[in-house]
C-alpha positions, 0 to 999 in steps of 0.5 A, a space after each residue: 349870145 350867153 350873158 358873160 360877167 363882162 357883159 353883165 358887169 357892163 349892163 349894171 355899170 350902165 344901169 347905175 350911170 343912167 340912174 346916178 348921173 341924172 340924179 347928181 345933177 339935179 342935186 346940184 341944180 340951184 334953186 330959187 331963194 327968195 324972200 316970202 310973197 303972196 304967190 311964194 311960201 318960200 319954198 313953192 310957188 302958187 296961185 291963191 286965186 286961180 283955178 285948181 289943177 286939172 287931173 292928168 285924165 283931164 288934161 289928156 282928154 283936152 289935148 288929144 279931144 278932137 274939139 280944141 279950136 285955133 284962137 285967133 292971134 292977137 295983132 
């Protein structure tokens, strides 16, 4: 099956709609705005006290390890 202009054409139109629907949308997306706290700068949020992010290797290590045991729900 030979790539025609029409087929070509179609695949980049494609290609530019899977790349500029999504990034449209997110642009418009509403943010929060709010005023300065302890946990917010006014533009991210944070955690001053807690632990500091795990690396994507340590997170993969803990969900797909085999030791994770079920908590017991609280009643």
């Amino acid at each position: 099956m030979p790539i025609t202009r029409r087929r070509l054409f179609g695949l980049l139109a494609g290609a530019g709609a899977l790349v500029g629907v999504p990034s449209l949308w997110m642009s418009r997306m509403k943010t929060y705005d709010g005023p300065a706290s302890d946990h917010f700068d006014g533009l991210n949020f944070f955690d001053p006290d807690g632990a500091p992010p795990k690396s994507l290797r340590e997170v993969l290590r803990w969900q797909l390890g085999g030791k994770r045991q079920r908590a017991t729900w609280p009643d």
